[in-house]
LUMKEMAR-18585 format. One record per residue (C-alpha): x, y, z; residue number from 1. Coordinates in pm, whole numbers, plus 50000, padded with zeros to 5 digits. Layout:
<recs>
       x       y       z   seq
       X       Y       Z   NUM
...
</recs>
This chain:
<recs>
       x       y       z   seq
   65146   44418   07010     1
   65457   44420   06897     2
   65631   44585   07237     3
   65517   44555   07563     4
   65309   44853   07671     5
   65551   45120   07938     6
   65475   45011   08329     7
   65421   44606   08208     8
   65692   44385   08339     9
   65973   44243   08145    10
   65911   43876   07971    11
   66171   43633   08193    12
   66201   43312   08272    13
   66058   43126   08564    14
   65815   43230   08826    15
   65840   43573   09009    16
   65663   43698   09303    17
   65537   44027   09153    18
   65519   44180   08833    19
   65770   44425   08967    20
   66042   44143   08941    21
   65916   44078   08534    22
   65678   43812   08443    23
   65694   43444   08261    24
   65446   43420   07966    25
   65176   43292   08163    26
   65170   43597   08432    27
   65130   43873   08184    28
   64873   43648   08044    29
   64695   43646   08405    30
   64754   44051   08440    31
   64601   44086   08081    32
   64285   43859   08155    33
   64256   44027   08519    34
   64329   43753   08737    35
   64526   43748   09021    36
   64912   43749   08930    37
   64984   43353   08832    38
   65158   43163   08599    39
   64872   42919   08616    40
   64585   43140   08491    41
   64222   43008   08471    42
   64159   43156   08119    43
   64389   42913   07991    44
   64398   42539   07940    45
   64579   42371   08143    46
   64796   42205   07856    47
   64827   42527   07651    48
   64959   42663   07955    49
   65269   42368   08013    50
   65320   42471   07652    51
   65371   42789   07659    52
   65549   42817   07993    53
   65796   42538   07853    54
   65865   42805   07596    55
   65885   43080   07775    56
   66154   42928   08003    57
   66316   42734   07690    58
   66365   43061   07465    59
   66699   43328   07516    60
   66585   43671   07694    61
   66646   43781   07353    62
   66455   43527   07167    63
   66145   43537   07428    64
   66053   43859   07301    65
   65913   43696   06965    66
   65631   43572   07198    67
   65529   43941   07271    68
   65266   43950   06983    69
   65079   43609   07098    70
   65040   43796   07419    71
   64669   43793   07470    72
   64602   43580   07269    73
   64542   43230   07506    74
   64285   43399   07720    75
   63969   43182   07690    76
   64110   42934   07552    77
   63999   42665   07831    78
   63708   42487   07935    79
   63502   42721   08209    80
   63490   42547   08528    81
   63191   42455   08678    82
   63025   42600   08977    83
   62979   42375   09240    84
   62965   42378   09597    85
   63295   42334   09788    86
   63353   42025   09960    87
   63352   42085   10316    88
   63557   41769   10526    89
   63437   41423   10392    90
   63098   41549   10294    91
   62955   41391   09997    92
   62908   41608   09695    93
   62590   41614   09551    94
   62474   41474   09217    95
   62455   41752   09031    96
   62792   41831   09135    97
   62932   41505   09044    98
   62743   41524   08712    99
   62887   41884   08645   100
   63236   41759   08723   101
   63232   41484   08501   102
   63089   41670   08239   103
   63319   41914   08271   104
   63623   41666   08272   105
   63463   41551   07910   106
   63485   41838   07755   107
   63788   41921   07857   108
   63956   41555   07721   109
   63729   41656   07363   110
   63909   41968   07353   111
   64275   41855   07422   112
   64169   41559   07151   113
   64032   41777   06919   114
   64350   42014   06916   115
   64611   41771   06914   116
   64408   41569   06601   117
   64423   41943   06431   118
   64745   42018   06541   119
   64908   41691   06400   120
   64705   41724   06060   121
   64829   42074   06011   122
   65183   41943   06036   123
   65100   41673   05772   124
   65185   41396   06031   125
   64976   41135   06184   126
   65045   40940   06478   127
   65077   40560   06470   128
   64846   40459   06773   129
   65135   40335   06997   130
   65235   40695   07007   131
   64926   40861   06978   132
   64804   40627   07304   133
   65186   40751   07458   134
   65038   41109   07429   135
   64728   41021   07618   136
   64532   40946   07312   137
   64640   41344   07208   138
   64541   41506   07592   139
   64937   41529   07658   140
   64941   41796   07480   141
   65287   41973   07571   142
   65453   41602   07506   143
   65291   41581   07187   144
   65376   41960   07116   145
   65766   41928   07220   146
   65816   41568   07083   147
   65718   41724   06759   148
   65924   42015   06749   149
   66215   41757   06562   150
   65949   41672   06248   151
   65962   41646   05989   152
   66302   41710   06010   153
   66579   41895   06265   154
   66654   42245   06239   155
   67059   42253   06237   156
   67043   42648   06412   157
   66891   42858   06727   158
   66726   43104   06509   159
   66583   42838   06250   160
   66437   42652   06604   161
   66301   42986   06721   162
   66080   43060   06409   163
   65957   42721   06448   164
   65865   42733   06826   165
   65696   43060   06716   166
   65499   42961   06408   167
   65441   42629   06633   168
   65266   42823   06884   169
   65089   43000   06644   170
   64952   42719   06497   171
   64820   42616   06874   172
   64709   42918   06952   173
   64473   42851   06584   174
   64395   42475   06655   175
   64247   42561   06995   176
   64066   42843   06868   177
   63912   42630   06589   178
   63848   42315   06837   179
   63680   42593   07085   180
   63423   42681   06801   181
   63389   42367   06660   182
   63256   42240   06981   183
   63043   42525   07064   184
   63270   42736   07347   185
   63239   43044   07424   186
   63543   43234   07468   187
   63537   43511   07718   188
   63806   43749   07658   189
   63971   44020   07950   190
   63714   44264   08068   191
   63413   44052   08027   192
   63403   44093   07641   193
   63357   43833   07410   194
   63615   43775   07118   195
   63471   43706   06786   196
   63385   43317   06688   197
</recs>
C-alpha cells in the first residue's frame, strides 16, 4: 500500500476527533482492524503503539507518508486480553480471574522481552545490564527503541534519520512478529482472518 486508498483520512500528527479531521498512525490502524476510531487500538501492543505514535508525531507531513506501507501491518501484534468478569465496586475478583490476569500480564512482559532481546541483536548491540535494567529489563520498549535511534552512530541529515526511523520500524514490526510465533500467538488480523505464521 503504497497510497492511501480515496475516502481514508490523511496521515497527521496528533489525535483527532474523527477520521474526517485525518488520522495519526495508530487511528488508521484502529479503522483498518475495525475498532472503534482510537489511537490506542487493542490489536496492538501497548509499546509498539508509544512507538509508532512517537513517530508518527516526530516525522514532517511530508516524511510521515513513508509510514503508509507499514499500514496494517501492527494489527495483532499484542497479547489478547483476557475475558474476565468486570469488577463491580470493591467486589473481589475471583481466582480464575486473578489467575487469568496474571497470566496474561506474563506473557505480555515475555513478549516485550523477547522483542527488545531481538531487536537489540539485529542491530548488533547488546545492552550492558545497567541499561538494559534502565529499559525495564527490555519492556520499555519505545525508550529502548528511541534511545537507540543514535547507534551505532548519528545520522548528520533529516532524510538519512528518516530511512532509519523507517527501516527501524520495520525491523519492529519483524521482531514482534517473530517473538509472536516463537511463543506460540496467534495473530488475528482485520475481519476475523488469520495472517500467516
Amino acid at each position: 500500500m503504497s497510497q492511501l486508498p480515496e475516502g481514508m483520512p490523511v496521515l497527521s500528527r496528533g489525535r483527532h476527533r474523527s477520521p474526517v479531521r485525518g488520522a495519526c498512525f495508530l487511528e488508521y490502524t484502529s479503522l483498518l482492524a475495525g475498532e472503534p476510531f482510537s489511537d490506542e487500538p487493542a490489536c496492538v501492543d501497548g509499546e509498539l503503539a508509544a512507538v509508532l505514535r512517537h513517530a508518527n508525531d516526530t516525522l514532517s507531513a511530508a516524511a510521515r507518508q513513508r509510514l503508509v506501507p507499514l499500514l496494517g501491518r501492527a494489527i495483532g501484534l499484542a497479547v489478547p486480553e483476557p475475558a474476565v468478569a468486570p469488577r463491580r465496586g470493591r467486589a473481589r475478583r475471583s481466582a480464575w480471574d486473578v489467575r487469568a490476569l496474571a497470566a496474561y500480564a506474563g506473557t505480555v512482559a515475555a513478549l516485550r522481552e523477547n522483542v527488545a532481546r531481538r531487536f537489540t541483536a539485529a542491530l548488533g548491540l547488546e545492552l550492558p545490564a545497567p541499561e538494559w535494567r534502565g529499559v525495564g529489563r527490555g519492556r520499555d520498549l519505545d525508550r529502548l527503541f528511541w534511545s537507540l535511534m543514535t547507534e551505532p552512530t548519528a545520522v548528520s541529515t533529516s532524510a538519512a534519520w528518516g530511512d532509519r526511523l523507517v527501516g527501524r520500524l520495520v525491523l519492529l514490526h519483524e521482531c514482534y512478529e517473530q517473538a509472536m510465533d516463537e511463543l506460540g500467538l496467534v495473530r488475528p488480523a482485520a475481519e476475523g482472518q488469520l495472517l500467516p505464521s
